[in-house]
C-alpha positions as CSV (number, residue, x, y, z in Angstrom):
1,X,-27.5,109.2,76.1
2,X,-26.2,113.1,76.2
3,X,-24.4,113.8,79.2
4,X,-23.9,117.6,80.0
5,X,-20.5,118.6,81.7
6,X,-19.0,121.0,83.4
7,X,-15.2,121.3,83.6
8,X,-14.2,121.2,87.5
9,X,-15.9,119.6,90.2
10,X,-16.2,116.0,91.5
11,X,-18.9,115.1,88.3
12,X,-16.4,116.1,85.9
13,X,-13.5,114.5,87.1
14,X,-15.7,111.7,87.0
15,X,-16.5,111.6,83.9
16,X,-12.9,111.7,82.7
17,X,-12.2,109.0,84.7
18,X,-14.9,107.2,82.9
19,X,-13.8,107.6,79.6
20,X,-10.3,106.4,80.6
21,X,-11.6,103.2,82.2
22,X,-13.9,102.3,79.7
23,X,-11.2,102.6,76.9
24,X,-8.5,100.7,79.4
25,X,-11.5,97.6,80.5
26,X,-13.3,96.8,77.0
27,X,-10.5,96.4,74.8
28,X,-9.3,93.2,76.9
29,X,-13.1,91.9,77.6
30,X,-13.5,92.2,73.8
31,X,-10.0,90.4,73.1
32,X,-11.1,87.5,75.3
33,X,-14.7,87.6,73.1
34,X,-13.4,87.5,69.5
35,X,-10.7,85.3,70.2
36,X,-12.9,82.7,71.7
37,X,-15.6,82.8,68.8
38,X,-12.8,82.4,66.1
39,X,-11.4,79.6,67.6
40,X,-14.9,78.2,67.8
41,X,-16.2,79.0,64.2
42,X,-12.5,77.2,63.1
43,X,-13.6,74.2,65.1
44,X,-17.1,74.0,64.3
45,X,-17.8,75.9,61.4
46,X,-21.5,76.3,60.3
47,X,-22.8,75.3,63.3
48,X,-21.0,77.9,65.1
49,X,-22.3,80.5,63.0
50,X,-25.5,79.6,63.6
51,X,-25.4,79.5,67.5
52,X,-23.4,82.5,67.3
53,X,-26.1,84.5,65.3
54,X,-28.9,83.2,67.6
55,X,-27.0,84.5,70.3
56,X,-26.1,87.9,68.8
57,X,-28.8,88.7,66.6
58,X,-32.1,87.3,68.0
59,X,-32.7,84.4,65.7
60,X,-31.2,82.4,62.8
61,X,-31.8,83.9,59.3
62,X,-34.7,81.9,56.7
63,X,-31.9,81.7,54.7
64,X,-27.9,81.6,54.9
65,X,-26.9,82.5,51.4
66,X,-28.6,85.2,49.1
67,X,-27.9,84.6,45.3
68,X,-28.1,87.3,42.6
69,X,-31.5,85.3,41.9
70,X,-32.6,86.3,45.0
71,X,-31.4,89.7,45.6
72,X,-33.4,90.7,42.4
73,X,-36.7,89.6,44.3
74,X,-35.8,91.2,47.3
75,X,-35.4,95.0,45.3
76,X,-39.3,94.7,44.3
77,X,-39.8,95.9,48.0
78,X,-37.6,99.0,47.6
79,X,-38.6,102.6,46.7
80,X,-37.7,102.7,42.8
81,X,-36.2,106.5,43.5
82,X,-33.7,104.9,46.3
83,X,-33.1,102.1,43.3
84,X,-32.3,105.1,41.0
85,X,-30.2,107.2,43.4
86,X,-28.1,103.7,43.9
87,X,-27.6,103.4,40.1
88,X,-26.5,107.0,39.8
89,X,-24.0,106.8,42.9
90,X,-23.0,103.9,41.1
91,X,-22.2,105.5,38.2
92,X,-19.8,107.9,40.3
93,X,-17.9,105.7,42.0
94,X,-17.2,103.5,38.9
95,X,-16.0,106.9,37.0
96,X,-13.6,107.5,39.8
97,X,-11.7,104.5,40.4
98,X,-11.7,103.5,37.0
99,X,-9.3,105.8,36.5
100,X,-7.5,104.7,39.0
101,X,-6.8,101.3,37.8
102,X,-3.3,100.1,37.2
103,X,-2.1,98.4,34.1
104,X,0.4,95.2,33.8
105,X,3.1,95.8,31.1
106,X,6.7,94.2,29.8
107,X,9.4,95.3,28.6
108,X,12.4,93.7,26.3
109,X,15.7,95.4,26.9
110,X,18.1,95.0,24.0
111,X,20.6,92.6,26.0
112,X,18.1,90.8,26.2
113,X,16.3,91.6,29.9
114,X,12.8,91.1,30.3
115,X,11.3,93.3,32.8
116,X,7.9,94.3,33.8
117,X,4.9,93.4,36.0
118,X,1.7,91.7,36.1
119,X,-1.5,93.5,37.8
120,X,-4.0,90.9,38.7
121,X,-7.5,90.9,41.3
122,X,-7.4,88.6,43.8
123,X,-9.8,85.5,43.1
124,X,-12.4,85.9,46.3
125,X,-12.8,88.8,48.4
126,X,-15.1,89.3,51.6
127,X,-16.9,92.1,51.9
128,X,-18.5,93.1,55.9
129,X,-21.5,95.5,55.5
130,X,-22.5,96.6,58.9
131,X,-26.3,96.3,59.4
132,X,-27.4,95.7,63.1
133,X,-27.9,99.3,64.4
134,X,-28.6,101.0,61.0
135,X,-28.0,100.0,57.7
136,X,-25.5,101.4,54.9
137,X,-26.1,100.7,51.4
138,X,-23.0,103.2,50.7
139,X,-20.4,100.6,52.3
140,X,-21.5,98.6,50.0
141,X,-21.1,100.6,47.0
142,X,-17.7,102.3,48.0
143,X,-16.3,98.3,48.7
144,X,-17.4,96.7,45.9
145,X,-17.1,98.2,42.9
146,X,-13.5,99.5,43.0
147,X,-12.6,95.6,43.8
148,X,-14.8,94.5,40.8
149,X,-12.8,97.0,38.4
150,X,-9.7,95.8,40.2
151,X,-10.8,92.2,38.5
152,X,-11.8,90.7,42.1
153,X,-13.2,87.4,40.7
154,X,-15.9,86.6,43.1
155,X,-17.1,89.1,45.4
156,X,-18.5,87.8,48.4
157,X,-21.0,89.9,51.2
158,X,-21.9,89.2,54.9
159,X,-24.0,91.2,56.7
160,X,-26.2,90.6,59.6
161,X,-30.0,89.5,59.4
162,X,-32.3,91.8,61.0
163,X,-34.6,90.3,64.1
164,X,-36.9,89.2,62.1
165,X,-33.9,86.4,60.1
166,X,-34.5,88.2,57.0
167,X,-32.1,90.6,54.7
168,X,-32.0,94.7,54.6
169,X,-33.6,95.2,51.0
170,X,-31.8,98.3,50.5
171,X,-28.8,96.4,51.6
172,X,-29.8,93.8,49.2
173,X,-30.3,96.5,46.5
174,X,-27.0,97.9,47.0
175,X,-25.3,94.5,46.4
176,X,-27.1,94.2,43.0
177,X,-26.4,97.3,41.7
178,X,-22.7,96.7,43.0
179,X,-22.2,93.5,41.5
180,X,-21.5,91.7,44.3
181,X,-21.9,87.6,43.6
182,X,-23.5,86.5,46.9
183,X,-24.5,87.7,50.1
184,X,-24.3,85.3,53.4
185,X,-26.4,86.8,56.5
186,X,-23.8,86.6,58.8
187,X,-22.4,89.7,60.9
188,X,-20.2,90.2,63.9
189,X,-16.7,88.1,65.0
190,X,-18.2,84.8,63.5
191,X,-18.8,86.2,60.3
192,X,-15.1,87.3,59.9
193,X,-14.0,84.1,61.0
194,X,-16.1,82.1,58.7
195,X,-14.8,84.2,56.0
196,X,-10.9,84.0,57.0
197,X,-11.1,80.0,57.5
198,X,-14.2,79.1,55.4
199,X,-17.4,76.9,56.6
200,X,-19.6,74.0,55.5
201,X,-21.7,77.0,53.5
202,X,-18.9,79.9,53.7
203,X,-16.1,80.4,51.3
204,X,-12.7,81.2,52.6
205,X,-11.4,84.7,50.7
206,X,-8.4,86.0,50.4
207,X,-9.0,89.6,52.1
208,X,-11.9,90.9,54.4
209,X,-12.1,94.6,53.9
210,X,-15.4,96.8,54.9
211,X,-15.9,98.3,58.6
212,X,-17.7,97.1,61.6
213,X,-18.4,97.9,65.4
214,X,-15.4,96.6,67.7
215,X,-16.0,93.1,67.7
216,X,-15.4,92.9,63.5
217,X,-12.3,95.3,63.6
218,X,-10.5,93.2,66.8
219,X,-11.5,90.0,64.7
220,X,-9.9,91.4,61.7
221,X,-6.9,92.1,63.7
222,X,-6.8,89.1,64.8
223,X,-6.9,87.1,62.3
224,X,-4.5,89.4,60.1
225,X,-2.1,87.0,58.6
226,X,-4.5,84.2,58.4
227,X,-6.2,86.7,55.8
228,X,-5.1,89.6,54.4
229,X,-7.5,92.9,55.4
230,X,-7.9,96.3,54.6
231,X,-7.5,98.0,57.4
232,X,-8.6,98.4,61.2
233,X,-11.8,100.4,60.3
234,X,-14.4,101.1,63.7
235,X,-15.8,101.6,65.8
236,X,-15.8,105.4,64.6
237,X,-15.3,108.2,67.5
238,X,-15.3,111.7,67.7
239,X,-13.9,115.0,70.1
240,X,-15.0,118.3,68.8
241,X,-13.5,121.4,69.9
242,X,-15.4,124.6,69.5
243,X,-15.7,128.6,70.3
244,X,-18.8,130.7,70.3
245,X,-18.4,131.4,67.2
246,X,-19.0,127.7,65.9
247,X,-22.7,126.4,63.9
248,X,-24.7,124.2,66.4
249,X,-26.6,122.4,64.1
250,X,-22.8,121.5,62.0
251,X,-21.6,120.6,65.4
252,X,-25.0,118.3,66.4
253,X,-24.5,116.5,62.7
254,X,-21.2,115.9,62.9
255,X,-21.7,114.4,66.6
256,X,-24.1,112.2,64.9
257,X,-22.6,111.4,62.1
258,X,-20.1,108.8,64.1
259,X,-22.9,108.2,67.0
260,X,-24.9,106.0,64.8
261,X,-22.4,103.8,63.8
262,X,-21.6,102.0,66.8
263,X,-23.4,101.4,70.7
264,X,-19.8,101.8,72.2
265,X,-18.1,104.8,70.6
266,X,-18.4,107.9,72.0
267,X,-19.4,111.4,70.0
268,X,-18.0,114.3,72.3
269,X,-18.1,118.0,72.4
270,X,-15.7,120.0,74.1
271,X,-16.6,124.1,73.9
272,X,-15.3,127.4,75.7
273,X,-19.4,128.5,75.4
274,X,-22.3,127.1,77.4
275,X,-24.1,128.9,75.0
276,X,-22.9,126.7,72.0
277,X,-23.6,123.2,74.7
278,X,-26.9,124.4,75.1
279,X,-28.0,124.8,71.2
280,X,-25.6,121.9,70.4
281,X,-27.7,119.7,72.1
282,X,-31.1,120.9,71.5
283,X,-30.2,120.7,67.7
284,X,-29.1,117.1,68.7
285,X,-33.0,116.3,69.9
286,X,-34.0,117.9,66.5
287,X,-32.0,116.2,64.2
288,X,-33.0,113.1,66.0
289,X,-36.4,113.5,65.7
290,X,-36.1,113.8,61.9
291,X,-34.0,110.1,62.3
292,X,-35.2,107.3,61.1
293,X,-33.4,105.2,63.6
294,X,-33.6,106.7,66.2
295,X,-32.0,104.1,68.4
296,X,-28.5,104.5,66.5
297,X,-27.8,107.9,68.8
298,X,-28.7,106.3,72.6
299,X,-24.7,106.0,73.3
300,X,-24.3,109.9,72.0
301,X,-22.3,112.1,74.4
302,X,-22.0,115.8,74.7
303,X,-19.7,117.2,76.8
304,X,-18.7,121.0,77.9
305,X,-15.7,121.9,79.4
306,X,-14.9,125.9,80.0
């Protein structure tokens, strides 16, 4: 929703208020949350998964694991340009952190000391690719093929199934052209818990990096030590400060740009010009429009303080 406010006054204390509260309440209800589906997908395993991606995700996906087999049927059903503009993005990434690949080397000393060191990948890595308010086939590019040229030995994806129990082709595409080894449709706390202790069907890895909503970060904290992670990446979160002199439609994309990615973060504007609120939020409605998913923006905030 966009909320329009006014510094001063009972509404905009209010509002303040609200923002504090939320932040101080949902980090313990979510704490409580992940903490109780880890310890059930350690207990139960598969079948835990399962009820927890009934629960979470409308229904049970067709199918648990997606081979390389499979993700090469699934592309048929992708526009051949998007295939193309993969590839080339591809291309880039891989040129960049080629370079940036560290080499293993030894030394002999002439007394005799042998010195040096050994640069290895790890043998399994998980890989979390959001994908239940929109989906992002560039997580999955920027993820996996640095760990690949790092000499990551299997690369392994979850991601959630969409209502229907069935993968995101362009997801699916992106994994392809990535190289990733297997895809399990899987998302939320359980899915980093399957990966961090292993299931019937799930391999255990030996990192979990890619970002999430709240639930998949506070289960990667949690379970940091048990598995190694990248980092604490989501949900994303913006505050804005502008002048009269700022670009509304900048200011409305870059509101968005961290709206979509998760129900519970906020996107906020704070300006010195009610004129700059005003076309902020009508370029908002715009920009929507033009959206695709539209429903990524209902938790979008604008706020105007003078």
């Amino acid at each position: 929703m966009i909320q329009y406010v006014k510094e001063g006054g009972a509404f905009g204390r209010a509002f303040i208020e609200q923002l504090k509260e939320r932040s101080a309440n949902s980090g313990k209800k979510v704490d409580d949350a992940v903490a109780e589906i880890i310890a059930t997908v350690r207990r139960d395993g598969d079948a835990a998964v399962r009820m927890y991606t009934e629960r979470f995700d409308g229904s049970a996906p067709e199918k648990l694991v997606i081979e390389q087999a499979d993700m090469r049927e699934l592309v048929r059903a992708c526009d051949p340009a998007f295939v193309a503009a993969l590839e080339r993005a591809a291309d880039n990434i891989r040129d960049f952190h080629v370079r940036q690949k560290q080499q293993s080397w030894l030394q002999t000393e002439s007394n005799g000391v042998i010195m040096g060191q050994r640069v290895r990948g790890l043998a399994r890595v998980g890989l979390y690719v959001p994908g239940g308010t929109a989906a992002y086939p560039s997580s999955v590019l920027m993820n996996a093929i640095p760990a690949k040229i790092a000499g990551v030995r299997e690369l392994v994806m979850v991601t959630p199934p969409g209502k229907d129990g069935k993968p995101n082709p362009d997801i699916m595409a992106a994994a392809l052209v990535a190289g990733v080894d297997r895809v399990f449709l899987v998302g939320g706390a359980q899915a980093v818990a399957a990966l961090a202790f292993g299931t019937e069907s799930i391999p255990k890895v030996d990192k979990i990096v890619g970002p999430g909503n709240i639930f998949v970060a506070t289960a990667k904290r949690q379970l940091y030590g048990t598995v190694d992670i990248d980092m604490i990446a989501g949900p994303s979160e913006i505050l804005i400060l502008a002048d009269d002199t700022a670009y509304p439609e900048f200011l409305a994309a870059d509101l968005m740009s961290q709206a979509e990615h998760d129900p519970l973060a906020s996107s906020i504007l704070l300006t010195t010009s009610e004129r700059i609120a005003e076309e902020t939020i009508a370029a908002i409605y715009r920009q929507i429009e033009r959206y695709p998913e539209r429903r990524s923006f209902s938790n979008l905030l604008t706020t105007l303080g003078r």
